[in-house]
C-alpha positions in Angstrom: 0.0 0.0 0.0 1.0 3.6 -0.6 0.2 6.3 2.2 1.1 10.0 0.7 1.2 12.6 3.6 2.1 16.2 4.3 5.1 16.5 7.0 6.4 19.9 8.3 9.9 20.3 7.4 11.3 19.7 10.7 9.7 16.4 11.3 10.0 15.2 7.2 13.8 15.2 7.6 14.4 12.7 9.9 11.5 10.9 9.0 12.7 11.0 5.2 16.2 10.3 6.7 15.0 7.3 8.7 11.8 6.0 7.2 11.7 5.0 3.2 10.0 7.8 1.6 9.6 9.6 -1.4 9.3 13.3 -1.7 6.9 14.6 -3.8 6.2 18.2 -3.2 7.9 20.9 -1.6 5.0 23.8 -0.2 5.7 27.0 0.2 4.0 26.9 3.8 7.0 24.5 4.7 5.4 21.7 4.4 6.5 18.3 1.8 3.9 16.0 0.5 6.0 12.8 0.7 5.0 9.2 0.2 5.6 6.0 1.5 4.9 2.1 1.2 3.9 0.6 4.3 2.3 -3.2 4.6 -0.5 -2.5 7.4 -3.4 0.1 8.3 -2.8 -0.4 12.0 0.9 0.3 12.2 0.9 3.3 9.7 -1.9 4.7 11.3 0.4 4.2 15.1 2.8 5.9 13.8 1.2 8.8 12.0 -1.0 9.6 15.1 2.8 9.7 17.4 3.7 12.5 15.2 0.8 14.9 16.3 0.0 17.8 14.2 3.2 17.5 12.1 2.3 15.1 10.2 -1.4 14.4 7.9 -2.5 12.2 5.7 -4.0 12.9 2.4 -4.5 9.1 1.1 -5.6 6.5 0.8 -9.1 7.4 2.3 -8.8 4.0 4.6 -6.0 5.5 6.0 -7.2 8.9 6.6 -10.2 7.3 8.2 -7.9 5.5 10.4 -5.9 7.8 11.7 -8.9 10.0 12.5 -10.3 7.5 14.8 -7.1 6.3 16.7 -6.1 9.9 17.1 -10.2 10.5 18.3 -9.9 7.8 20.5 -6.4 9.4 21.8 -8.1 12.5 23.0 -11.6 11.0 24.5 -8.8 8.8 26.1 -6.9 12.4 27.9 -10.9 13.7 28.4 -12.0 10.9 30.6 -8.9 12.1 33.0 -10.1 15.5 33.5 -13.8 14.0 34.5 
């Protein structure tokens, strides 16, 4: 499978230095659209959500929906501390 994502530049060059990635775009907001092959959902999805706001993915849609709920589930997770 084939995950293409938009990394700000301080997180896309270790990420392109350490993970196999392809860059695709450079933005002008600082940003690079980069992609990458990965073999499972649930581990790209892990890792995408570790890297916070840095890091978004545009496609595929299975993925996007992914990563929206394990990084949904993240912060009812944090909520049900403050109740």
């Amino acid at each position: 499978m084939l995950a293409t994502s938009v990394c700000s530049v301080p997180t896309a060059s270790w990420m392109l230095e350490y993970y196999p990635m392809r860059v695709h775009t450079e933005l002008p907001d600082g940003y690079r659209e980069a992609a990458m092959t990965y073999a499972s959902d649930e581990w790209m999805a892990r890792l995408v959500v570790g890297f916070g706001p840095d890091v978004r993915v545009l496609a595929p849609d299975s993925l996007v929906e992914r990563v929206r709920g394990a990084a949904t589930a993240a912060l009812a997770a944090y909520a049900e501390l403050d109740g």
